[in-house]
ChimeraX commands (.cxc) that place a marker at each C-alpha (Angstrom):
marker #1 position -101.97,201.21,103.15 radius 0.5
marker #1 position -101.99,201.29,99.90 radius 0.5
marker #1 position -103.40,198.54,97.94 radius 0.5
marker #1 position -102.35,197.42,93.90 radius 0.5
marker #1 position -106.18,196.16,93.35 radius 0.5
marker #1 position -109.45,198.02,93.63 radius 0.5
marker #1 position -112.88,197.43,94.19 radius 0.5
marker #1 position -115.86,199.40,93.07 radius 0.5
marker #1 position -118.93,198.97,93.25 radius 0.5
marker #1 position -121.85,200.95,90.74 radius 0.5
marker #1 position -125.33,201.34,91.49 radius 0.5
marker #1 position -128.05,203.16,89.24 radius 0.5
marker #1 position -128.95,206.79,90.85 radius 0.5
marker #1 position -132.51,206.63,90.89 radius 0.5
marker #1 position -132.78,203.59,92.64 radius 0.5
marker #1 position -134.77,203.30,95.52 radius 0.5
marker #1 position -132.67,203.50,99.39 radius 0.5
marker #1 position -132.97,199.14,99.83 radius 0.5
marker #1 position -132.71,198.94,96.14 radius 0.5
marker #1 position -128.80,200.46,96.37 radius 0.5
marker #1 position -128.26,198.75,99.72 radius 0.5
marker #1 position -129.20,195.23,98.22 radius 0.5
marker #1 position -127.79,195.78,95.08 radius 0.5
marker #1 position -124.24,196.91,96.79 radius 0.5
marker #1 position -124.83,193.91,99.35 radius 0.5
marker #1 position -124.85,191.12,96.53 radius 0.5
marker #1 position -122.50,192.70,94.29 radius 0.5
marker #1 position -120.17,192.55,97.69 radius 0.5
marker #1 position -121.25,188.93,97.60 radius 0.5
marker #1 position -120.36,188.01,94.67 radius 0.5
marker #1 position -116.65,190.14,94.46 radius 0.5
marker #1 position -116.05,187.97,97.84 radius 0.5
marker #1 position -117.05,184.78,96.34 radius 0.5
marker #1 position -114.93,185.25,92.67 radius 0.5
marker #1 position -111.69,186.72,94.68 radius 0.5
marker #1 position -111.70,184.95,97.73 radius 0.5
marker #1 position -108.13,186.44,98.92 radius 0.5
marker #1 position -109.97,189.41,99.32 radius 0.5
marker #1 position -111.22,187.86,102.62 radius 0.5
marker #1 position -109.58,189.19,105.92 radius 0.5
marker #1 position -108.77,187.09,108.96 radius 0.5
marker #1 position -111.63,186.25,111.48 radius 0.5
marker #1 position -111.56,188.85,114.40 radius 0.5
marker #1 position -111.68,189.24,118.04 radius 0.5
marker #1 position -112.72,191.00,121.19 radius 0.5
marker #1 position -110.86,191.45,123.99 radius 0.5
marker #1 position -113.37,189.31,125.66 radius 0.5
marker #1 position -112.68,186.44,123.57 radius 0.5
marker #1 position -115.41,186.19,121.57 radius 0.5
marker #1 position -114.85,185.86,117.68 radius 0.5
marker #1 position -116.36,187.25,114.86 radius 0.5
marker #1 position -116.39,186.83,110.74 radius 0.5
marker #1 position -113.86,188.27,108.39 radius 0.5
marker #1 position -114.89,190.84,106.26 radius 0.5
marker #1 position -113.15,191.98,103.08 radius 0.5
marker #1 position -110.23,193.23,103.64 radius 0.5
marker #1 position -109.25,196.49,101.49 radius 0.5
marker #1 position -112.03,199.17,100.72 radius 0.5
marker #1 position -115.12,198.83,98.44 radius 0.5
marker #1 position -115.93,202.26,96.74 radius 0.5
marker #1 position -119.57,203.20,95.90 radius 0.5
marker #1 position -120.03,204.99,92.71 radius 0.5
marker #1 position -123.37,206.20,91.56 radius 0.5
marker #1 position -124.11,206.27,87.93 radius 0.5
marker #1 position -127.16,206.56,85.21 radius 0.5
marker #1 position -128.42,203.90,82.74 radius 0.5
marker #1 position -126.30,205.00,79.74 radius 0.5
marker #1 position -123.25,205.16,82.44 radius 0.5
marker #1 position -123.72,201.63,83.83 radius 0.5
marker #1 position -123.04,200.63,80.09 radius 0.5
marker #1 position -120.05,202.64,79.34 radius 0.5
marker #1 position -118.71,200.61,82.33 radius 0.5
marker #1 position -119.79,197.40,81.72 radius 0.5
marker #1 position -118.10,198.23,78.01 radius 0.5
marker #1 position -115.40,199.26,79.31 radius 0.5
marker #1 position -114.57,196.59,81.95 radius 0.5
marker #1 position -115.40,194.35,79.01 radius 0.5
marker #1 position -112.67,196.15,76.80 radius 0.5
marker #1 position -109.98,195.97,79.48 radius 0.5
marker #1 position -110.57,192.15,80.12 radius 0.5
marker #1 position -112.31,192.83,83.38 radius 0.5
marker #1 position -115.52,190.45,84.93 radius 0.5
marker #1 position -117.98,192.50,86.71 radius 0.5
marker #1 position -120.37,190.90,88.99 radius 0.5
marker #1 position -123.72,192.23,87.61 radius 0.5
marker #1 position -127.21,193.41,89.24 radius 0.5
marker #1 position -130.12,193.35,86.49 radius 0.5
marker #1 position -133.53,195.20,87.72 radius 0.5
marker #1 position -135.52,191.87,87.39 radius 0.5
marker #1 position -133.75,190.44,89.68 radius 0.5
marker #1 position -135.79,192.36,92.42 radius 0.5
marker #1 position -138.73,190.25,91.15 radius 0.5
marker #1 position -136.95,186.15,91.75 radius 0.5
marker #1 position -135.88,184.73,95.11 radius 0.5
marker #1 position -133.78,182.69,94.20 radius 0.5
marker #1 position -130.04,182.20,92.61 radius 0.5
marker #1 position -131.40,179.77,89.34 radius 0.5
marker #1 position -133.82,182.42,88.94 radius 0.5
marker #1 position -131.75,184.76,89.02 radius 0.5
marker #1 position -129.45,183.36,85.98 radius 0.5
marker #1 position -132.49,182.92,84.24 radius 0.5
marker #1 position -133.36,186.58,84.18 radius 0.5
marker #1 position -130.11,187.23,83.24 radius 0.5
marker #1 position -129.80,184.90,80.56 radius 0.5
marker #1 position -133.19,186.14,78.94 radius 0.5
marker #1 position -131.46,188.87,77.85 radius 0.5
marker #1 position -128.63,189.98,75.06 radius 0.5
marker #1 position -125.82,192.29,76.88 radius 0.5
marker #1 position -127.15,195.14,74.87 radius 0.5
marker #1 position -130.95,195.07,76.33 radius 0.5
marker #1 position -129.69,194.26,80.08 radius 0.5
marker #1 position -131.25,196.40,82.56 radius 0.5
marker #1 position -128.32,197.27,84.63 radius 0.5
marker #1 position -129.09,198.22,88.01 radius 0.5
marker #1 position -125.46,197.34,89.51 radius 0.5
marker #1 position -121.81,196.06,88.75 radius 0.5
marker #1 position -119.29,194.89,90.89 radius 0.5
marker #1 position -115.74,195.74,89.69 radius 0.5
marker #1 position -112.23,194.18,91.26 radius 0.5
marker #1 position -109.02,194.62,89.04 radius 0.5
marker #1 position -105.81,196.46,89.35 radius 0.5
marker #1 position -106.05,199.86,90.49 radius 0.5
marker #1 position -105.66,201.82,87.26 radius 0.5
marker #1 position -107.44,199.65,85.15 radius 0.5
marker #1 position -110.76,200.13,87.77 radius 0.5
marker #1 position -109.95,203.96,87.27 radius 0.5
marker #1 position -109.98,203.92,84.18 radius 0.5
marker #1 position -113.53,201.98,83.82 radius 0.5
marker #1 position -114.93,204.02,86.35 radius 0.5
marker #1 position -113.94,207.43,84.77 radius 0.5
marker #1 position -116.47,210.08,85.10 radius 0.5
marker #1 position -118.62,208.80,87.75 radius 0.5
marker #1 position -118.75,210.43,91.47 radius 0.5
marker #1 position -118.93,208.30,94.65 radius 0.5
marker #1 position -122.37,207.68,95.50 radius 0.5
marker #1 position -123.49,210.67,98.24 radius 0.5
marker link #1:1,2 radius 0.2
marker link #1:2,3 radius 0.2
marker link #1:3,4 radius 0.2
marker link #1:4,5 radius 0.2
marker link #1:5,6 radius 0.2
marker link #1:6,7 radius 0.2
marker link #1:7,8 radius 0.2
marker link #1:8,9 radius 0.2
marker link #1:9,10 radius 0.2
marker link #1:10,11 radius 0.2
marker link #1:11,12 radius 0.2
marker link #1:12,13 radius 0.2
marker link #1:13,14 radius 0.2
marker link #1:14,15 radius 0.2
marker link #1:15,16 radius 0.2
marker link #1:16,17 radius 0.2
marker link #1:17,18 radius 0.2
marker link #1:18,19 radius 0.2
marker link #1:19,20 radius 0.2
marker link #1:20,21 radius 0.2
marker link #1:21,22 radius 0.2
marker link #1:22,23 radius 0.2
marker link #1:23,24 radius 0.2
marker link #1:24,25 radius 0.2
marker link #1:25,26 radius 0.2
marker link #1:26,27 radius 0.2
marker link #1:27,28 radius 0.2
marker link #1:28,29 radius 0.2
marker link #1:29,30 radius 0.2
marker link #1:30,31 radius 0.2
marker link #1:31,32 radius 0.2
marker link #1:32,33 radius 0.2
marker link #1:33,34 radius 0.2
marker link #1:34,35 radius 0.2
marker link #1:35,36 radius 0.2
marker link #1:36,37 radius 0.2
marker link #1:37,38 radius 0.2
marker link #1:38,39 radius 0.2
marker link #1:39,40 radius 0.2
marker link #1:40,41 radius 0.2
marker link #1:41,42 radius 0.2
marker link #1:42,43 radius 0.2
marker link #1:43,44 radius 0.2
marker link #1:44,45 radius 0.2
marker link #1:45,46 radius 0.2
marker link #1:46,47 radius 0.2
marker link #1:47,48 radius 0.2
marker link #1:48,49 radius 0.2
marker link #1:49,50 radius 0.2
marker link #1:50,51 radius 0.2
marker link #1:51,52 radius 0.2
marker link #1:52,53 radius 0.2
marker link #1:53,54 radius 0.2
marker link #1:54,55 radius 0.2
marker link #1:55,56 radius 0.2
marker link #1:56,57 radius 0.2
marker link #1:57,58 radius 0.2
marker link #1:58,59 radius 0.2
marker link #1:59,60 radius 0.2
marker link #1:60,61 radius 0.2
marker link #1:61,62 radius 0.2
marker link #1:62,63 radius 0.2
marker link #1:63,64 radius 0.2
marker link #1:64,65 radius 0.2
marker link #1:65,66 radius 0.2
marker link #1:66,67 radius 0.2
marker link #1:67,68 radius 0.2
marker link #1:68,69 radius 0.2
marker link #1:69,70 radius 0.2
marker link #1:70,71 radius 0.2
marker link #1:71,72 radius 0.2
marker link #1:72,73 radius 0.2
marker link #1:73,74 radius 0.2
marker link #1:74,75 radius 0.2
marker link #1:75,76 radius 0.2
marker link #1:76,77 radius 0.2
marker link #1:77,78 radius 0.2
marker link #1:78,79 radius 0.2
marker link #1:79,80 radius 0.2
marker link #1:80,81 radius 0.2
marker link #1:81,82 radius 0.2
marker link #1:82,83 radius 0.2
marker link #1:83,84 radius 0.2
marker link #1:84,85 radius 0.2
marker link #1:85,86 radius 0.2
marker link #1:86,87 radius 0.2
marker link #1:87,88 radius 0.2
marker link #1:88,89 radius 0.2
marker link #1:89,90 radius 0.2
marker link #1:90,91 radius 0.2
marker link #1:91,92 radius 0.2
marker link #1:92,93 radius 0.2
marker link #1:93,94 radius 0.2
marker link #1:94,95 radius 0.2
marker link #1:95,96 radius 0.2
marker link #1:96,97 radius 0.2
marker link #1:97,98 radius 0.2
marker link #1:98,99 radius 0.2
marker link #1:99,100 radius 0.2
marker link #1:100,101 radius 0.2
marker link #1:101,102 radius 0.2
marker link #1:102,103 radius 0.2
marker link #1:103,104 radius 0.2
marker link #1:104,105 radius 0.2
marker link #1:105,106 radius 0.2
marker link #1:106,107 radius 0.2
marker link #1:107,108 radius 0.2
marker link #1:108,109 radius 0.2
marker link #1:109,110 radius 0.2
marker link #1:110,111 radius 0.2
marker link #1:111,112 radius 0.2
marker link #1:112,113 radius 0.2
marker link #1:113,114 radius 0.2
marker link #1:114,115 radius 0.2
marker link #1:115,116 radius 0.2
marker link #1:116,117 radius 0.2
marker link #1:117,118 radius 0.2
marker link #1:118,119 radius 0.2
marker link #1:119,120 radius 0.2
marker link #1:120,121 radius 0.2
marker link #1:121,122 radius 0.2
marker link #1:122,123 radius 0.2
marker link #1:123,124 radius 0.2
marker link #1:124,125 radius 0.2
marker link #1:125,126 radius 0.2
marker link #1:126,127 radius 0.2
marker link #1:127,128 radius 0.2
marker link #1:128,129 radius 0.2
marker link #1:129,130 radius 0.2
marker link #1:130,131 radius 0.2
marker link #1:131,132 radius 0.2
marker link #1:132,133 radius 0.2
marker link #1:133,134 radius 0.2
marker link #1:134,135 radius 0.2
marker link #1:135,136 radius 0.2
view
């Protein structure tokens, strides 16, 4: 199946392993949360026992550098796109109000982005994405 919409997800290469996996868990998060028609149906075993939806079209992980996680952010800015974003303090807060905070102590220029979460139609993604590799 092919899908009109796609979601990608960008996480700095020299990241530590449960750096990327966080980063690409709340940027998951927060694509579910802002497009909630993204969410699948609950499922089932044969047994009968349910479990949770999950999203329900791929989520592609791109790898990228500092200077490429702002040409993206630019560019989903340009084409009228909302990333969810990941900034490198927020490894340091527990908390979502904390989290704003770090975000907010910053102008988009001096952001230290570690992460974006992308969902838009297809070409427009591929276009905002161009250049980068999926993450290995």
């Amino acid at each position: 199946m092919r899908f009109e919409t796609k979601i990608a997800i960008v996480v700095r290469d020299d990241l530590a392993t449960w750096q990327k996996l966080n980063v690409a868990s709340f940027l998951a998060g927060g694509i579910a949360g802002s497009y909630p028609e993204l969410i699948g149906e609950r499922y089932g075993d044969a047994s009968g026992r349910n479990y949770g939806p999950l999203i329900r079209q791929p989520i592609l992980i791109f790898a990228a550098s500092g200077e490429e996680m702002k040409k993206v952010l630019d560019r989903a800015t340009d084409r009228g796109v909302t990333p969810s974003i990941y900034t490198r303090e927020l490894f340091s807060t527990g908390n979502d109000r904390d989290n704003r905070a770090a975000v907010a102590a910053f102008p988009t220029e001096d952001l230290d982005l570690v992460g974006l979460g992308l969902h838009a139609e297809r070409k427009a993604i591929d276009k905002i994405i161009k250049g980068l590799s999926l993450h290995p």
